[in-house]
C-alpha positions in Angstrom: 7.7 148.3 -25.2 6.4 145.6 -27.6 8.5 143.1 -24.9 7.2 143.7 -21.8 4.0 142.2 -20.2 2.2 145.4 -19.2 2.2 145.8 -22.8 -1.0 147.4 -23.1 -0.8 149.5 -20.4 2.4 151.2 -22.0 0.1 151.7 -25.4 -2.9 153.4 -23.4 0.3 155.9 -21.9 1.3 156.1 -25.7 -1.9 157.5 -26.6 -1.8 160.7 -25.1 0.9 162.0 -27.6 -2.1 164.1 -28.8 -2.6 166.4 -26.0 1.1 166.7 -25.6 1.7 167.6 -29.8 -1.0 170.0 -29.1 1.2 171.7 -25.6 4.5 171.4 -27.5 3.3 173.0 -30.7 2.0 175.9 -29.0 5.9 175.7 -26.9 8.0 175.5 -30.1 5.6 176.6 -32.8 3.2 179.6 -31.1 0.5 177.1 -32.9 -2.4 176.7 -30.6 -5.6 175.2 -30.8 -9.0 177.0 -30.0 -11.0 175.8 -27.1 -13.8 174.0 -29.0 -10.5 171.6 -30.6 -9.0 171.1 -27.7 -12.1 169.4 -26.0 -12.6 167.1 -29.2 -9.2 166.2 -29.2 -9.4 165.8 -25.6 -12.9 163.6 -26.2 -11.0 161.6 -28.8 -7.9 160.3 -26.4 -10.8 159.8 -23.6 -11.9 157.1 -26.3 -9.0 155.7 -27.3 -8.1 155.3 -23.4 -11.4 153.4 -22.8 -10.2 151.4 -26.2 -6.5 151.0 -25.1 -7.8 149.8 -21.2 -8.2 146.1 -22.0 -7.9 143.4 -18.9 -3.9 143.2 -17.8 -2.5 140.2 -20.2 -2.0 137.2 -18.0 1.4 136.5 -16.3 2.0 140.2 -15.9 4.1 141.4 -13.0 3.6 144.2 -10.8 1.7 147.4 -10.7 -0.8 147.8 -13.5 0.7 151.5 -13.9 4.0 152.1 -12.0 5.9 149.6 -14.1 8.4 150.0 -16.9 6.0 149.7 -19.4 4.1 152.8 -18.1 7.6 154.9 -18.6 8.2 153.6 -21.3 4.1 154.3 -23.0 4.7 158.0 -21.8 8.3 158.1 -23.3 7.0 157.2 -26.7 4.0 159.9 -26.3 6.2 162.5 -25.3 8.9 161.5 -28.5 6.1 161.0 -30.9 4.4 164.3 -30.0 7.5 166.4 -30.5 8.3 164.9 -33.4 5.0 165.6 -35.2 6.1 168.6 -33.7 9.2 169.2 -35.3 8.5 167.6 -38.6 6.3 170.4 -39.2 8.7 173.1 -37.8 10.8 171.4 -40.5 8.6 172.0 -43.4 7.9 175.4 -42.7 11.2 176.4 -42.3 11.9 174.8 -46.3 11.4 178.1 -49.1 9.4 176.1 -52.0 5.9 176.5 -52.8 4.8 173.2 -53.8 3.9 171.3 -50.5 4.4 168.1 -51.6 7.9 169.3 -52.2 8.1 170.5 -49.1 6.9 167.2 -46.8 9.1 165.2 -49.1 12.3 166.8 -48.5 11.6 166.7 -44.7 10.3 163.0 -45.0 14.2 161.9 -47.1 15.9 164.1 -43.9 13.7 161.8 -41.7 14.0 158.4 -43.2 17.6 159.0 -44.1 18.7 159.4 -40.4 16.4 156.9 -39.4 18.2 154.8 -41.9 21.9 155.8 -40.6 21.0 155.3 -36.9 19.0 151.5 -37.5 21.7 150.6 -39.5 24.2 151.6 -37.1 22.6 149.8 -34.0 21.7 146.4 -35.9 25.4 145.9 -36.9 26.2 146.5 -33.6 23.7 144.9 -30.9 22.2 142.7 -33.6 25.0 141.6 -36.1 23.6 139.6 -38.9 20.2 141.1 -39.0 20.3 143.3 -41.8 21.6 140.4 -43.6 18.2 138.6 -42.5 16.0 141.2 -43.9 18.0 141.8 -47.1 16.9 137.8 -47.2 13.6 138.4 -46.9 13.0 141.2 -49.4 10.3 140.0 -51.3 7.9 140.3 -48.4 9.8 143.8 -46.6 9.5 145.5 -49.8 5.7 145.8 -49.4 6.1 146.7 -45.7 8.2 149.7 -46.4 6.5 150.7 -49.5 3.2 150.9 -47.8 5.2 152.8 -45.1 6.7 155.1 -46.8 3.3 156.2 -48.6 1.8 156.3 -44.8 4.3 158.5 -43.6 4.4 161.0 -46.8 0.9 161.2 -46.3 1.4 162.3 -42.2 4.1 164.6 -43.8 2.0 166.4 -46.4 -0.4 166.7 -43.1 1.9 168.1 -41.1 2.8 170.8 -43.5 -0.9 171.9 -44.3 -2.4 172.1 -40.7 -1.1 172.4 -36.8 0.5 168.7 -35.9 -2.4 168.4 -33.3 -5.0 168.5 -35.6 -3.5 165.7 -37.8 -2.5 163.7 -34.8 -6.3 163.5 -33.3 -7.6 162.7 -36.4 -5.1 160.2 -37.2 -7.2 158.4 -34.4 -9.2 157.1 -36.9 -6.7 154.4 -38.4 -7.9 153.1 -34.6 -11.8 152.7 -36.6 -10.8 151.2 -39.4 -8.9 148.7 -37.7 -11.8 147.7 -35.5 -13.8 147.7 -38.5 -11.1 145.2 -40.4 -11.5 142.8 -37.0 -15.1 143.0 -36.6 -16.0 142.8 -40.6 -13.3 140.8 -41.9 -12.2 138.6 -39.0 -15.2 138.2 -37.5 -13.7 139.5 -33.8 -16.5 140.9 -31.2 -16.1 143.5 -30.4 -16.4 144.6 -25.7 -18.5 147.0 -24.7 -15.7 148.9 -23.1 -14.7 149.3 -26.8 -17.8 150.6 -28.1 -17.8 152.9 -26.1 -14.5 154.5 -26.2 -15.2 154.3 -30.4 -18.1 155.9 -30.2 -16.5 159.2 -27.8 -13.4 158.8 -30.7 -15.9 158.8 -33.4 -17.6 162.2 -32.1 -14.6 163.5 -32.0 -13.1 163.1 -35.6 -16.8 164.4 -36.9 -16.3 167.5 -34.2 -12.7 168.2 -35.8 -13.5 167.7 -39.2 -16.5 170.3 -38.6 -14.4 172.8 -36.6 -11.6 172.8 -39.1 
């Protein structure tokens, strides 16, 4: 996705994982959401679409949504939202009391076929890359240590409350970046994107309140 030129158009597709973690864990799990959630959650993606809908990046081709990047935005959504899914299917199904026990024994199972399966694909469509980044350790290291303290964090989530809940209000990793832009790097900030912050902002305080 990160290649093509309808780039943000495949992200605005991505963000709509929510809804769908929310349909699949009622599928796999029998986890629902009440009513009252499920229109903050809903209110939340409505901002992060009015975020995610920036003007189409120049030189793009085609449709602005029936293009690869589209499939590919709502592939990701729907692998993302069954994986949050699944990862906490996982961490119920594990017999020790101590969650942090729990999310970490999923999260090894995770990162350890994660591992297997990048490993396995490098060496073969991208021979010498491993190589590359075993070069450049002294600036990866941070990247997957801060990493792997993000995703233990979503997995401790995932194994205290339904993965829908986390997921929507994950969202606001979306408010801190803007704030990062606007406060730090001195980025202004379109109207079209106060707006959608401010329908994603009412929507974290509604979850927080309703949970």
């Amino acid at each position: 996705l990160f290649q093509q030129r309808n780039f943000t158009i495949g992200i605005t597709f991505k963000k709509v994982e929510v809804l769908l973690a929310a349909g699949f864990g009622l599928l796999f799990l029998g986890e629902g959401v009440s009513l009252p959630a499920l229109g903050a959650i809903s209110l939340g993606v409505l901002g992060v679409l009015i975020i995610s809908d920036a003007p189409q990046v120049a030189g793009s081709e085609g449709p602005r949504f029936f293009n690869k990047a589209t499939a590919l935005g709502l592939s990701c959504a729907v692998l993302f939202g069954a994986c949050a899914v699944f990862y906490r299917g996982a961490t119920l199904h594990i017999s020790a009391a101590d969650v942090f026990a729990r999310s970490s024994v999923t999260l090894m199972a995770a990162i350890s076929m994660q591992f297997l399966g990048m490993a396995f694909y490098l060496r073969w469509r991208e021979p010498g890359q491993i190589t590359e980044v075993i070069r450049a350790w002294r600036v990866a290291i941070w990247v997957g240590l801060l990493s792997l303290l993000g995703s233990l964090a979503w997995f401790t989530a995932f194994t205290l409350q339904n993965a829908a809940y986390v997921k929507a209000l994950g969202q606001v990793e979306i408010l801190a970046s803007f704030a990062i832009s606007v406060c730090v790097f001195g980025e202004k900030m379109r109207r079209s994107e106060a707006v959608g912050i401010a329908f994603l902002s009412v929507s974290v305080v509604l979850l927080i309140l309703l949970l």
